[in-house]
C-alpha positions as CSV (number, residue, x, y, z in Angstrom):
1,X,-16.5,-13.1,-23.4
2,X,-15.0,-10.6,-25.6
3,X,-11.9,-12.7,-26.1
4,X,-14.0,-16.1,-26.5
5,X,-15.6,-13.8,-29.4
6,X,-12.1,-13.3,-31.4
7,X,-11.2,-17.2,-31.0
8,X,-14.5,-18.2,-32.3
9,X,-13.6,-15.7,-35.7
10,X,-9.9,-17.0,-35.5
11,X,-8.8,-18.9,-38.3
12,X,-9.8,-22.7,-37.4
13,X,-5.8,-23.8,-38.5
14,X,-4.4,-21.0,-36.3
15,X,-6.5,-22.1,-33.3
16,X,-5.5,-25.6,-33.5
17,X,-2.0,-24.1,-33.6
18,X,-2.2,-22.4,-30.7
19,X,-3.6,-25.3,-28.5
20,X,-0.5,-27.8,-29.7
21,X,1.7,-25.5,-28.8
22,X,0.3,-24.7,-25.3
23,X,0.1,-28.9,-24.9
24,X,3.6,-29.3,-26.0
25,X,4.9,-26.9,-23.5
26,X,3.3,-28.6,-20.7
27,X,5.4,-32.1,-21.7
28,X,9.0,-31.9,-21.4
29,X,10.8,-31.5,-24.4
30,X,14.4,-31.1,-25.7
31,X,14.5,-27.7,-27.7
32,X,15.2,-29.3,-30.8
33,X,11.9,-31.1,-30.7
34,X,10.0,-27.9,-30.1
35,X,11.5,-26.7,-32.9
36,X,10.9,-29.4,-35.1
37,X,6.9,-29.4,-34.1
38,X,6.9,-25.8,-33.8
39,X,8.4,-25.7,-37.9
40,X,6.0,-28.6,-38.9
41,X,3.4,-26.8,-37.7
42,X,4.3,-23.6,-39.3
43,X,4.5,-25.0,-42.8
44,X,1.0,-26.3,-42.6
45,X,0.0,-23.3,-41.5
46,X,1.7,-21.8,-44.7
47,X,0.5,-24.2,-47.1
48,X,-3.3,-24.4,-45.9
49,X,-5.9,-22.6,-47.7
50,X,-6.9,-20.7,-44.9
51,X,-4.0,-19.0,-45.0
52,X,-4.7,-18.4,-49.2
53,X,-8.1,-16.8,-48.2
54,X,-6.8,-14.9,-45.3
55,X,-4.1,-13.6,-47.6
56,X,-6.8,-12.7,-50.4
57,X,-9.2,-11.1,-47.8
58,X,-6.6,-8.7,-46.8
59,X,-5.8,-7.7,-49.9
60,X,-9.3,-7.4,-50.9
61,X,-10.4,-5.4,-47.4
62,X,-12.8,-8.0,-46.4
63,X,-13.7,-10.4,-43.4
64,X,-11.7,-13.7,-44.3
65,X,-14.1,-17.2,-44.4
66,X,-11.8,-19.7,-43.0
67,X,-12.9,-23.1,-43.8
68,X,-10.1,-25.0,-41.5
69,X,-8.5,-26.4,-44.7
């Protein structure tokens, strides 16, 4: 229950990450395509504004409020 808690507060974007990744492992896949859907995903990540508030609530020593944008 306790880690059901932390993925319910996890950043929506990151979450989503997470259960790509675990699908595309379960397909076979040349390591060059991992990499290429592993990087794509990464730069969404990087761009999203999740990852701006995340980014500001650390700075500013507060809970973030990820919107899944």
């Amino acid at each position: 229950m306790e880690y059901a808690e932390i993925l319910r507060d996890s950043a929506p974007l990151v979450t989503g990450m997470l259960k790509r990744f675990v699908r595309n492992e379960v397909l076979p896949r040349g390591p060059s395509e991992q990499a290429a859907l592993a990087r794509r995903d990464l730069l969404a990540l990087a761009r999203s504004e999740d990852q701006q508030e995340g980014a500001r609530a650390f700075r500013e020593k507060r809970k973030p409020v990820f919107t899944g944008r």
